[in-house]
PyMOL Python script that loads the backbone (N, CA, C, O; Angstrom):
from pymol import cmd

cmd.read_pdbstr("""\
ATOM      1  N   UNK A   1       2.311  11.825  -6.516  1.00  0.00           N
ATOM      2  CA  UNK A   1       2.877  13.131  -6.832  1.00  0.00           C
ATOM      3  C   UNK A   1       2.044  13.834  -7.896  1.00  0.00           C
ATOM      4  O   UNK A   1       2.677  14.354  -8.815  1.00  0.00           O
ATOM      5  N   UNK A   2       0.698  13.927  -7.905  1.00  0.00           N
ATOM      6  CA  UNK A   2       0.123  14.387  -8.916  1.00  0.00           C
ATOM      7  C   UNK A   2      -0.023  15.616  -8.874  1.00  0.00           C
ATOM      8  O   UNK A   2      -0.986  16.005  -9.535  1.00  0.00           O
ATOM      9  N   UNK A   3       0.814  16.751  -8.122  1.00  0.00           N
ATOM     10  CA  UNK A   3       1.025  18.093  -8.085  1.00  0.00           C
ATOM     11  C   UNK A   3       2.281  18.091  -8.678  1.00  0.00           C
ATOM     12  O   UNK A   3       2.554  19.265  -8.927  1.00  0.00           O
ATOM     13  N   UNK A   4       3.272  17.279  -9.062  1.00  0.00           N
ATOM     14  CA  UNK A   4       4.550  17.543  -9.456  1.00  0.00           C
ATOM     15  C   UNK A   4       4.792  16.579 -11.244  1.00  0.00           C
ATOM     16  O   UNK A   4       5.492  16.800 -12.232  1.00  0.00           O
ATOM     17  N   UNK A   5       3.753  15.476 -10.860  1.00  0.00           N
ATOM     18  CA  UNK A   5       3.888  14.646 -12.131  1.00  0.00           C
ATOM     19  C   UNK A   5       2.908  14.231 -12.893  1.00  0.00           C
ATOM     20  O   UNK A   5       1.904  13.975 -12.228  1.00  0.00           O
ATOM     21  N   UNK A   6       2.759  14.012 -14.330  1.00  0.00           N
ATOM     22  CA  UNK A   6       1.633  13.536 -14.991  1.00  0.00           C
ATOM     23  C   UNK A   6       1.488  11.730 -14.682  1.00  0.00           C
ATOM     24  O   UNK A   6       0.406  11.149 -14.595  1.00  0.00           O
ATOM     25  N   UNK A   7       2.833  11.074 -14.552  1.00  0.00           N
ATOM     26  CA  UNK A   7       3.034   9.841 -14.518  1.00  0.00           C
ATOM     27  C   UNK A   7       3.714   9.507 -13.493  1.00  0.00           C
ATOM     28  O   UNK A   7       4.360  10.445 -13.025  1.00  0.00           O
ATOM     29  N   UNK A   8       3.839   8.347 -12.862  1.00  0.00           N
ATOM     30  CA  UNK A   8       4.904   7.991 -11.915  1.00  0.00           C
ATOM     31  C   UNK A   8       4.887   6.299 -11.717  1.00  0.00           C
ATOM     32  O   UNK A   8       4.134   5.903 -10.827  1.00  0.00           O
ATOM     33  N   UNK A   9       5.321   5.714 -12.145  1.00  0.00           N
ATOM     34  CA  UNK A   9       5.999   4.473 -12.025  1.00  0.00           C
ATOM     35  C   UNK A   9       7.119   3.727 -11.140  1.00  0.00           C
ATOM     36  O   UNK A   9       8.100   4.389 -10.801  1.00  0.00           O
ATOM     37  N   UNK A  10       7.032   2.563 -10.803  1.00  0.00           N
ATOM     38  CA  UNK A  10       7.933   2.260 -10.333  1.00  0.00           C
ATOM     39  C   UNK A  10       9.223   1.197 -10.969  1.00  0.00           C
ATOM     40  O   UNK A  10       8.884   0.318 -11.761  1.00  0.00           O
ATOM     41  N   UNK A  11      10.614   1.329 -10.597  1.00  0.00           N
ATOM     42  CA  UNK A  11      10.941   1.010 -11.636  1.00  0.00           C
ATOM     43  C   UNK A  11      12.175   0.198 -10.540  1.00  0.00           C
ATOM     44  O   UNK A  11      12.301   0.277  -9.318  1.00  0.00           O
ATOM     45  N   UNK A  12      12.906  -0.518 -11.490  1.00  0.00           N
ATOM     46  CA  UNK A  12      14.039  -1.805 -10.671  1.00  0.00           C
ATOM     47  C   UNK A  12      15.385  -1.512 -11.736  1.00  0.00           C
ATOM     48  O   UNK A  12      15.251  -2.066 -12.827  1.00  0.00           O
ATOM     49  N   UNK A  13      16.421  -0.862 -11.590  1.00  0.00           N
ATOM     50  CA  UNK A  13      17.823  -1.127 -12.093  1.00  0.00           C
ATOM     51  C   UNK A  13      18.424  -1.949 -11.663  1.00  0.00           C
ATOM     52  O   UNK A  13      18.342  -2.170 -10.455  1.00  0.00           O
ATOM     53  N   UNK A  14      19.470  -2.910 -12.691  1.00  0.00           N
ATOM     54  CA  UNK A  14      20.131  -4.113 -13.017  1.00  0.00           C
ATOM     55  C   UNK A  14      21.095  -4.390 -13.705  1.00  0.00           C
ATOM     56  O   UNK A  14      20.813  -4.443 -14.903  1.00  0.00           O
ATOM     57  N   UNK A  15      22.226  -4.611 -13.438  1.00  0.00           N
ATOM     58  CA  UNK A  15      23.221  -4.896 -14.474  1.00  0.00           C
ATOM     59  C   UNK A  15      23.059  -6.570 -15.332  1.00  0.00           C
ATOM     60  O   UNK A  15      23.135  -7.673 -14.791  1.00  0.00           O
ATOM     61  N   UNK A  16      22.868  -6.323 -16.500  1.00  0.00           N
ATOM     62  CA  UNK A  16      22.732  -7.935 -17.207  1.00  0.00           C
ATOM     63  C   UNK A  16      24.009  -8.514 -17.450  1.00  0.00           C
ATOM     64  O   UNK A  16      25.122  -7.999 -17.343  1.00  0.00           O
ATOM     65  N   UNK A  17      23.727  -9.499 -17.745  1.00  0.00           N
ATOM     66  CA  UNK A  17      24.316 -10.754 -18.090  1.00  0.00           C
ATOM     67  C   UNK A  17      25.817 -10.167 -18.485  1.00  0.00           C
ATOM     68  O   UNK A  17      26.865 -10.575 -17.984  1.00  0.00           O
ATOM     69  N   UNK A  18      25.668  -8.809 -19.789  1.00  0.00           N
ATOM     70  CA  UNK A  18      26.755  -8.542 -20.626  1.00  0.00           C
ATOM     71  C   UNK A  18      27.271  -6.922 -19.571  1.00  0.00           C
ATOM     72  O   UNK A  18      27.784  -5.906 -20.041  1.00  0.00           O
ATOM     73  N   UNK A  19      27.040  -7.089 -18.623  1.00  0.00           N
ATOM     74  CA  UNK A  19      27.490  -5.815 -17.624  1.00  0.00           C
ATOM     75  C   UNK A  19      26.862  -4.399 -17.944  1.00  0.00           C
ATOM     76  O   UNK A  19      27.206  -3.323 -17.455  1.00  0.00           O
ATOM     77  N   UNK A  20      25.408  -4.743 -19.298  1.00  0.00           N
ATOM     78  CA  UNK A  20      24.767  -3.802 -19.383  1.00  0.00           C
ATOM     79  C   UNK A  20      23.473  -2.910 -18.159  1.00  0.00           C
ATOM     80  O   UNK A  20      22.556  -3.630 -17.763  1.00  0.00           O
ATOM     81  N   UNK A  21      23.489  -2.025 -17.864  1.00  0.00           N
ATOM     82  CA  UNK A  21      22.902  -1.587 -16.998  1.00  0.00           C
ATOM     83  C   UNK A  21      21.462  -1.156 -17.758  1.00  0.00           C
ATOM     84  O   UNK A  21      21.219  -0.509 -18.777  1.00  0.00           O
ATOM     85  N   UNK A  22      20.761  -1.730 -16.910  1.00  0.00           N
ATOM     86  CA  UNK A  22      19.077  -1.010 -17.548  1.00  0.00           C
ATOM     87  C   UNK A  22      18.008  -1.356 -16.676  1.00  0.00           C
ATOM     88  O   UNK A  22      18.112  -2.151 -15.741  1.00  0.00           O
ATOM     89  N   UNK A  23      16.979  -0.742 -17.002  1.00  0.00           N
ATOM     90  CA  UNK A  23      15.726  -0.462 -15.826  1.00  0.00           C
ATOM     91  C   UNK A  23      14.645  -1.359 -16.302  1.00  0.00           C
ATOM     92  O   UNK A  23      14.620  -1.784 -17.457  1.00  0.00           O
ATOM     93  N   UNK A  24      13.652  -1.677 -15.305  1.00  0.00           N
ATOM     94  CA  UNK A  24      12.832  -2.052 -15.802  1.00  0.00           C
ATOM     95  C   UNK A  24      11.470  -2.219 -15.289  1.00  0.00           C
ATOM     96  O   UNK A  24      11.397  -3.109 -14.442  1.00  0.00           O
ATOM     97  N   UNK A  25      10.374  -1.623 -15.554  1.00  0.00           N
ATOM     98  CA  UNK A  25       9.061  -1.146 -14.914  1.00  0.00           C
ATOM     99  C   UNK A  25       8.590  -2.596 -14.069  1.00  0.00           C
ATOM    100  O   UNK A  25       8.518  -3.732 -14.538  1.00  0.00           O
ATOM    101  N   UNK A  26       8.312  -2.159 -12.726  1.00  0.00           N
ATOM    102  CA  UNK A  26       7.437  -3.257 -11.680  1.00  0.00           C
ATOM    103  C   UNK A  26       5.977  -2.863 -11.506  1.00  0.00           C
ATOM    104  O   UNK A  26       5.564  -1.730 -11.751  1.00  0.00           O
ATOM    105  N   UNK A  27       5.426  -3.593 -11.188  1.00  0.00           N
ATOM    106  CA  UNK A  27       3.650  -3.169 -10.820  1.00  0.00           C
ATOM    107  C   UNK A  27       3.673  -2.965  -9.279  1.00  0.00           C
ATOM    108  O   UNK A  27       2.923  -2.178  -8.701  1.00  0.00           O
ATOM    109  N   UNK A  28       4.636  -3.775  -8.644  1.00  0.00           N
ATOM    110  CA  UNK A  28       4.341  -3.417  -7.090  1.00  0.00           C
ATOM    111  C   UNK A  28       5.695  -4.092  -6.574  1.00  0.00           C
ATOM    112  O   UNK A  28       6.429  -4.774  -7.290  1.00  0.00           O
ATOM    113  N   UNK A  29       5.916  -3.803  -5.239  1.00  0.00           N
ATOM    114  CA  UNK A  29       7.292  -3.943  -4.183  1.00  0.00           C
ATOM    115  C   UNK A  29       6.884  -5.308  -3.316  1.00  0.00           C
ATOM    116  O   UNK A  29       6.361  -4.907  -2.276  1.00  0.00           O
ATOM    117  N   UNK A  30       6.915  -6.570  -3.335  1.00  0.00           N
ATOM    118  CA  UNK A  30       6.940  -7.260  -2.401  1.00  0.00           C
ATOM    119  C   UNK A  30       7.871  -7.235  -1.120  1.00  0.00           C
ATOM    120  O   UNK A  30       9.055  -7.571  -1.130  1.00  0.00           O
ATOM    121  N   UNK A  31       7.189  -6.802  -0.052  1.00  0.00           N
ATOM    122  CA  UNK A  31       7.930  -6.759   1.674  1.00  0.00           C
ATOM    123  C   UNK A  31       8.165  -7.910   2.185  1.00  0.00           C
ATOM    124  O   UNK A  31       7.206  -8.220   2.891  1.00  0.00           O
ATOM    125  N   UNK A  32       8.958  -8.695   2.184  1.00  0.00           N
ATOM    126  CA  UNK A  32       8.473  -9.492   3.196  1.00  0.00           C
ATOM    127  C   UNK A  32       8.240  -9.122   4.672  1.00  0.00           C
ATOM    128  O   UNK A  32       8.446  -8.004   5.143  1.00  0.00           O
ATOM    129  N   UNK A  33       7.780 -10.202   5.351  1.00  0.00           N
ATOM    130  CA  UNK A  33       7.594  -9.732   6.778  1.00  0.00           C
ATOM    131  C   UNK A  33       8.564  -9.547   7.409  1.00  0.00           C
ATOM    132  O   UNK A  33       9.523 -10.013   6.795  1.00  0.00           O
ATOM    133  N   UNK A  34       9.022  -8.847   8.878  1.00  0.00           N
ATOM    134  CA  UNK A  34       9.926  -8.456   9.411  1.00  0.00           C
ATOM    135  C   UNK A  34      11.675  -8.039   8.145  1.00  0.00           C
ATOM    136  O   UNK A  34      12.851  -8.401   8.197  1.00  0.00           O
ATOM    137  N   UNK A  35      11.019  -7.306   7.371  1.00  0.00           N
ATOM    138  CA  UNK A  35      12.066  -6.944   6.537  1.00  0.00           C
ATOM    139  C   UNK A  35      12.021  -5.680   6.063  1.00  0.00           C
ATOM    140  O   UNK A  35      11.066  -4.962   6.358  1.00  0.00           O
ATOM    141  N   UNK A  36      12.890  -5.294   5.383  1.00  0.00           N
ATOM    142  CA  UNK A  36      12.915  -3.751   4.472  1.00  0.00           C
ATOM    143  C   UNK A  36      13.339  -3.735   3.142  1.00  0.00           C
ATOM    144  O   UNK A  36      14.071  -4.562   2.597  1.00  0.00           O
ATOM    145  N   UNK A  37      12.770  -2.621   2.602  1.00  0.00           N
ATOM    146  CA  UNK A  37      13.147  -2.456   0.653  1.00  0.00           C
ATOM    147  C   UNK A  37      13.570  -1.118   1.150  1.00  0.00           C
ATOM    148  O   UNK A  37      13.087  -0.448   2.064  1.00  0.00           O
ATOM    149  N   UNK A  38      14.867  -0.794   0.125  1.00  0.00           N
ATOM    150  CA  UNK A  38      15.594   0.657   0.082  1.00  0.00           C
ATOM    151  C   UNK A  38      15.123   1.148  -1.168  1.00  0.00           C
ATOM    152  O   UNK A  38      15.697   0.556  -2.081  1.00  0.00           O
ATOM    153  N   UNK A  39      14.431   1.866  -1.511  1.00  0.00           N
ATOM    154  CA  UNK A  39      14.503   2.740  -2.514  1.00  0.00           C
ATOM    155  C   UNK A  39      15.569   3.545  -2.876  1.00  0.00           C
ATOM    156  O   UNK A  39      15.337   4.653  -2.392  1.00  0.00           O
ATOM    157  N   UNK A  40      16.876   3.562  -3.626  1.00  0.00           N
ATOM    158  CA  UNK A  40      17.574   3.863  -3.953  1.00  0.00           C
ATOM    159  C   UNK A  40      17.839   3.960  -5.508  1.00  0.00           C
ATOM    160  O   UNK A  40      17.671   2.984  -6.240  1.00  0.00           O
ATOM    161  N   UNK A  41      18.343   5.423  -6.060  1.00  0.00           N
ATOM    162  CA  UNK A  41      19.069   5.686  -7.186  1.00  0.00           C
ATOM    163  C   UNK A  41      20.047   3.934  -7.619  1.00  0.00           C
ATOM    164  O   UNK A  41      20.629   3.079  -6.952  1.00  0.00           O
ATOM    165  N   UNK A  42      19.831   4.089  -8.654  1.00  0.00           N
ATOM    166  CA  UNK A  42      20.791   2.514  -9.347  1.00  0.00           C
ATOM    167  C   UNK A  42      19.914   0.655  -8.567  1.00  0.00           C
ATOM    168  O   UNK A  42      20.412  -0.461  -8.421  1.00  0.00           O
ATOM    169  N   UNK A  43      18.777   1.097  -8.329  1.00  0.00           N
ATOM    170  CA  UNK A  43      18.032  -0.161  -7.275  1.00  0.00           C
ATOM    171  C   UNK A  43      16.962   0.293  -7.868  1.00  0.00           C
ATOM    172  O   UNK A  43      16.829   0.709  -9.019  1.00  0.00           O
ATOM    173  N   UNK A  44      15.704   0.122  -6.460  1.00  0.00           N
ATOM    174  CA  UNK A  44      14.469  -0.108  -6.671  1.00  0.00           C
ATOM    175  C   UNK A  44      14.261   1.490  -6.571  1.00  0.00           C
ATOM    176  O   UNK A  44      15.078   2.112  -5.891  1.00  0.00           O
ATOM    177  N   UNK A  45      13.342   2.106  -7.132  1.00  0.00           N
ATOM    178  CA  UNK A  45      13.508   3.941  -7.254  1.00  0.00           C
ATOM    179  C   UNK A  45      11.842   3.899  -8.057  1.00  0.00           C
ATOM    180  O   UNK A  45      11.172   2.981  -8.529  1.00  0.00           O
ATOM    181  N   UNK A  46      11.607   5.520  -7.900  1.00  0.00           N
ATOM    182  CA  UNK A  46      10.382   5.674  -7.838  1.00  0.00           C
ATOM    183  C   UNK A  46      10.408   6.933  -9.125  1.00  0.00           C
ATOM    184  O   UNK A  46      11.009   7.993  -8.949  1.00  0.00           O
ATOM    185  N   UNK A  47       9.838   6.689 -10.107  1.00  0.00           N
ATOM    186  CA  UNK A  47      10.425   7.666 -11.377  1.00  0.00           C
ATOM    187  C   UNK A  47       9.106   8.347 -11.679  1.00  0.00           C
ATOM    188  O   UNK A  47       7.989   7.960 -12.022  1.00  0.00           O
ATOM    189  N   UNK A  48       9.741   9.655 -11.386  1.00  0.00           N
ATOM    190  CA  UNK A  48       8.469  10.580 -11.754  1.00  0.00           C
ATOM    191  C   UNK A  48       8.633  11.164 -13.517  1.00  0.00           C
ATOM    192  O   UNK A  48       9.741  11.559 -13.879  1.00  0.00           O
ATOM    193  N   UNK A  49       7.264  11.166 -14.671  1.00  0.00           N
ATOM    194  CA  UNK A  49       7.448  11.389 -15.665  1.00  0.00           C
ATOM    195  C   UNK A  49       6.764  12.676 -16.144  1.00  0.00           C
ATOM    196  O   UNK A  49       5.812  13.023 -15.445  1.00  0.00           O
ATOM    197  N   UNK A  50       7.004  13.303 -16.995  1.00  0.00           N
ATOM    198  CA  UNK A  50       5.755  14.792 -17.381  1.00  0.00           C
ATOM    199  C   UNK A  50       5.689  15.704 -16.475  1.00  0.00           C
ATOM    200  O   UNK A  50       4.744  16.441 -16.194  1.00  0.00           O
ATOM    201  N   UNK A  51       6.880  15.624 -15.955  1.00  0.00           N
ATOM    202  CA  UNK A  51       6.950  16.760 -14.639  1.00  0.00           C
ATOM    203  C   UNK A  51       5.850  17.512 -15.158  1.00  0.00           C
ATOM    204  O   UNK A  51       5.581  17.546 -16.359  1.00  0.00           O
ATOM    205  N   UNK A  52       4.982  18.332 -13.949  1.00  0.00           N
ATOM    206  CA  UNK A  52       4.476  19.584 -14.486  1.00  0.00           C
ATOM    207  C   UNK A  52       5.454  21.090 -14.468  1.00  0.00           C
ATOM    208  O   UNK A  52       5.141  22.040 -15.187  1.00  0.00           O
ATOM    209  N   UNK A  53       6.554  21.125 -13.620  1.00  0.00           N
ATOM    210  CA  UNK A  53       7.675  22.499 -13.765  1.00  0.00           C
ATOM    211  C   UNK A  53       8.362  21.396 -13.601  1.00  0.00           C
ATOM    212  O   UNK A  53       8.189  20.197 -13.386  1.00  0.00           O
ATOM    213  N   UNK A  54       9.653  22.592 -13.858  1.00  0.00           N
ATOM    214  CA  UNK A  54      11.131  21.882 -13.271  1.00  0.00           C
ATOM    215  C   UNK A  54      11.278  22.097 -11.936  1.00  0.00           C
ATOM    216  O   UNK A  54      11.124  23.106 -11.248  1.00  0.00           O
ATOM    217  N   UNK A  55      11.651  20.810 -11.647  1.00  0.00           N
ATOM    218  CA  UNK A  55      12.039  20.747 -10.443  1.00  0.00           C
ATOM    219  C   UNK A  55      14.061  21.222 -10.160  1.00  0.00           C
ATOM    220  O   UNK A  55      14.994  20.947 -10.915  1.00  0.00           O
ATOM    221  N   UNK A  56      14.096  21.879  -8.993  1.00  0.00           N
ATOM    222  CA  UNK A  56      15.547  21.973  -8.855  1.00  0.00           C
ATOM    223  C   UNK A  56      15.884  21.501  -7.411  1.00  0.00           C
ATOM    224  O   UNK A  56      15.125  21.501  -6.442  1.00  0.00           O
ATOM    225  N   UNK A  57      17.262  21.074  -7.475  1.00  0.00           N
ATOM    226  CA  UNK A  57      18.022  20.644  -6.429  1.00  0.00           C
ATOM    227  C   UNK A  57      17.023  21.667  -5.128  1.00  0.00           C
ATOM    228  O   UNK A  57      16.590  22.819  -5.165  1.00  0.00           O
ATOM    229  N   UNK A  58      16.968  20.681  -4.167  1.00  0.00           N
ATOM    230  CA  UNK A  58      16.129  21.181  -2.635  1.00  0.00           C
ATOM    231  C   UNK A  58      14.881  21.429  -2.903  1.00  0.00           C
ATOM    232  O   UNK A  58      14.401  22.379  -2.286  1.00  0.00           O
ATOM    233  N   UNK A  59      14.096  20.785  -3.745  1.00  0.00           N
ATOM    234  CA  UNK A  59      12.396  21.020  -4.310  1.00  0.00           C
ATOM    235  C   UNK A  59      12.347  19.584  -3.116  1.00  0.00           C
ATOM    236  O   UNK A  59      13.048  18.626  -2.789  1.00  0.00           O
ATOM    237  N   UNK A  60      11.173  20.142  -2.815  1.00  0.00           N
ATOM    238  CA  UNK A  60      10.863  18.873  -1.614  1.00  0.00           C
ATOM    239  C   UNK A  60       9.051  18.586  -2.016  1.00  0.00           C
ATOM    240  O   UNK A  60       8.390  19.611  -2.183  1.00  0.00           O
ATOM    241  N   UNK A  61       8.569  17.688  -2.108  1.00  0.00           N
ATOM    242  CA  UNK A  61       6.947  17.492  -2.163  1.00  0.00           C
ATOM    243  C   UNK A  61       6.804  16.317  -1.965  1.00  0.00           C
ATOM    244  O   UNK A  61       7.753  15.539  -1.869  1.00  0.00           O
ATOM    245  N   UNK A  62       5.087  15.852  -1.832  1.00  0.00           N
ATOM    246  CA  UNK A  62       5.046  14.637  -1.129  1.00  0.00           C
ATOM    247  C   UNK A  62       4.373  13.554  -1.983  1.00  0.00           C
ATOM    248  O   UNK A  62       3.959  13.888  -3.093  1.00  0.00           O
ATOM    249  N   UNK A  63       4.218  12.230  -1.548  1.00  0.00           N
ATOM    250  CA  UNK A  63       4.349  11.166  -2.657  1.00  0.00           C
ATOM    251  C   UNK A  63       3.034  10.272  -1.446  1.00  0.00           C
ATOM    252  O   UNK A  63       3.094  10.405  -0.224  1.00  0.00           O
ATOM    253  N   UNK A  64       2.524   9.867  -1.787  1.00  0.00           N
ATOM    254  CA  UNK A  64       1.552   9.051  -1.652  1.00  0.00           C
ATOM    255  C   UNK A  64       1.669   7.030  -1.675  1.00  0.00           C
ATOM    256  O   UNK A  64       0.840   6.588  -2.470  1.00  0.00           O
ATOM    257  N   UNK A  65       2.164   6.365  -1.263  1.00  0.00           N
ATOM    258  CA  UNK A  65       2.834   5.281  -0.898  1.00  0.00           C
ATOM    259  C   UNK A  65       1.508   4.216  -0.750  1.00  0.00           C
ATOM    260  O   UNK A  65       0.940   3.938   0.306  1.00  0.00           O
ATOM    261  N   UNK A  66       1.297   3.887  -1.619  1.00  0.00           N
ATOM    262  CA  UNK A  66      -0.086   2.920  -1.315  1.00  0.00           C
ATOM    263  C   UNK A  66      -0.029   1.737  -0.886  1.00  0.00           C
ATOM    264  O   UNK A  66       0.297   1.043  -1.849  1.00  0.00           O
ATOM    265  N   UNK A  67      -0.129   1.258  -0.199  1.00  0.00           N
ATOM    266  CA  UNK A  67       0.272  -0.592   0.505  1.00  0.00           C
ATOM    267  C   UNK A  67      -1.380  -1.226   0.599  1.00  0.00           C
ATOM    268  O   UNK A  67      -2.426  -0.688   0.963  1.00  0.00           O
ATOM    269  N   UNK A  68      -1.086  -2.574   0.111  1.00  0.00           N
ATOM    270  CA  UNK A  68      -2.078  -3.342  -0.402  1.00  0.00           C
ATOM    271  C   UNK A  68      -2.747  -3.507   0.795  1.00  0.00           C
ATOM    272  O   UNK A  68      -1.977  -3.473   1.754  1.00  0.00           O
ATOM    273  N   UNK A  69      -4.141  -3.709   1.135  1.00  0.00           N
ATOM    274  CA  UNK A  69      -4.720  -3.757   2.320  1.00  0.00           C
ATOM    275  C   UNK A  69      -4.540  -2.508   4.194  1.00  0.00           C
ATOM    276  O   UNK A  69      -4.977  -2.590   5.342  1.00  0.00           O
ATOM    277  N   UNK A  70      -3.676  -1.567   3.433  1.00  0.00           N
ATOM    278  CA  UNK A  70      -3.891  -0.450   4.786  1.00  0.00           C
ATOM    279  C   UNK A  70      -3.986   0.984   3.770  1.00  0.00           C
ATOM    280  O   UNK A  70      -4.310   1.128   2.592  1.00  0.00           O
ATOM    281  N   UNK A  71      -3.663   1.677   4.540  1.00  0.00           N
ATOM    282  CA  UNK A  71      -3.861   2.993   4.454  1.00  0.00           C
ATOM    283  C   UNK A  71      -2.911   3.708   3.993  1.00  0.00           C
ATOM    284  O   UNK A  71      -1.832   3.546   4.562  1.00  0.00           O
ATOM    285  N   UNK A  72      -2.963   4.879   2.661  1.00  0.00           N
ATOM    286  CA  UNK A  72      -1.988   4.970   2.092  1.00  0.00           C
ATOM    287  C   UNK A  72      -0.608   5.740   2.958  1.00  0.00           C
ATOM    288  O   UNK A  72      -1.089   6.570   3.729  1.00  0.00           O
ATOM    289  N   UNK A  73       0.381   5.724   3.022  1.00  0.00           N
ATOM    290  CA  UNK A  73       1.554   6.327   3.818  1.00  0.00           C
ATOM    291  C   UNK A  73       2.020   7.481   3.123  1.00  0.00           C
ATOM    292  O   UNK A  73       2.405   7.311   1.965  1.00  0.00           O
ATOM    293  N   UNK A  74       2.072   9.132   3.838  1.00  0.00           N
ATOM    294  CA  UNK A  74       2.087   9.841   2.826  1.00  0.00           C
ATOM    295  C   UNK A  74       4.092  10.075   3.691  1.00  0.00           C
ATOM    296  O   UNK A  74       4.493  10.174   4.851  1.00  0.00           O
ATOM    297  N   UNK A  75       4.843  10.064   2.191  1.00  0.00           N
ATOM    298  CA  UNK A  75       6.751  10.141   2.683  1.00  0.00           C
ATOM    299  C   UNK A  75       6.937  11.689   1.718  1.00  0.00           C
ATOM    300  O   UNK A  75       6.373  12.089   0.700  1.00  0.00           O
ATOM    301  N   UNK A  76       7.685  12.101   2.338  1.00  0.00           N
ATOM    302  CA  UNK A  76       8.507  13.471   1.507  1.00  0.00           C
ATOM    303  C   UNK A  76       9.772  12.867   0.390  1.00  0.00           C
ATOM    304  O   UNK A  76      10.703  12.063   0.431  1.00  0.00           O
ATOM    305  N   UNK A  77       9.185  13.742  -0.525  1.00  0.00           N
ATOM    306  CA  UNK A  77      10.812  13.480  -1.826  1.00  0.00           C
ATOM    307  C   UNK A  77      11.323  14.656  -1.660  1.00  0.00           C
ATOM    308  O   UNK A  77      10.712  15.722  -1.587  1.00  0.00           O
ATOM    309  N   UNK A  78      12.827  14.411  -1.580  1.00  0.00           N
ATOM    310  CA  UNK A  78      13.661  15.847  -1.911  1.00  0.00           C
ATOM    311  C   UNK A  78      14.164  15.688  -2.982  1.00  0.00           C
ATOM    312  O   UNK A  78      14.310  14.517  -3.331  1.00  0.00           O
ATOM    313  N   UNK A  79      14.628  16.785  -3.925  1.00  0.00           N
ATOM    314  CA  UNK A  79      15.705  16.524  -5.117  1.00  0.00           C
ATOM    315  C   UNK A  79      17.189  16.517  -4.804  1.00  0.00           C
ATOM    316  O   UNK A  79      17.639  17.494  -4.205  1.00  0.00           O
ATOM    317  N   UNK A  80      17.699  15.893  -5.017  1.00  0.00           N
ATOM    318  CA  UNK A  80      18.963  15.923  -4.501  1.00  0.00           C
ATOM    319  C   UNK A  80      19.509  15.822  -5.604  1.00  0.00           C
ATOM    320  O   UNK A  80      18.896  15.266  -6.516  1.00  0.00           O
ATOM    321  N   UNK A  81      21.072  16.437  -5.847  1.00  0.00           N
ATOM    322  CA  UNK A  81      22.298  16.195  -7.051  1.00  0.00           C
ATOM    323  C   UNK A  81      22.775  14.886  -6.747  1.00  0.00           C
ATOM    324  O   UNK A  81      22.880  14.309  -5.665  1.00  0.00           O
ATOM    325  N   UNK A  82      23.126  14.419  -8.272  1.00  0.00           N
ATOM    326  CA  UNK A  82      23.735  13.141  -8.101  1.00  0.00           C
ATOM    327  C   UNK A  82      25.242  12.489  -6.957  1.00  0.00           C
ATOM    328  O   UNK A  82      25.582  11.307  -6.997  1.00  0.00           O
TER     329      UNK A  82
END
""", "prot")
cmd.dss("prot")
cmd.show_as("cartoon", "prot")
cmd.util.cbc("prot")
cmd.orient("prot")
C-alpha cells in the first residue's frame, strides 16, 4: 500500500492468560498446504501506519501480498465501519 501508507505490518490479536486483549507484530503468515488463513479484524489483520490522507469509510486501494517463492498477488482493501 505504498500509495496509501508509509508503513504496513502484519500483526496477530490475542486474548492472554488474564483475558487481556493485545496485538502483536509477525514477520510472515505460515499456510499450510491444502488450507486457509482469514485475515480478520480481532485475528490475523494487516495494519496500515502513516497513512498518507485520511482514509474514509468506502476508500478502496490495493495491497500487494507477497508469498515466498511465487509472484506477488495483488487483493483490494476496502474501509469498512466497525
Amino acid at each position: 500500500a505504498p500509495n496509501v501508507a508509509n508503513n504496513v505490518e502484519l500483526h496477530n490479536s490475542f486474548v492472554d492468560e488474564k483475558g487481556v486483549s493485545k496485538m502483536t507484530k509477525i514477520d510472515k503468515i505460515v499456510v499450510p498446504a491444502n488450507s486457509t488463513v482469514e485475515m480478520v479484524p480481532g485475528g490475523m489483520h494487516i495494519m496500515l501506519f502513516n497513512l498518507k490522507s485520511d482514509l474514509k469509510v468506502g476508500d478502496k486501494f490495493e495491497l500487494n501480498i507477497l508469498l515466498e517463492g511465487k509472484d506477488p498477488v495483488k487483493a483490494q482493501g476496502e474501509v469498512r465501519a466497525k
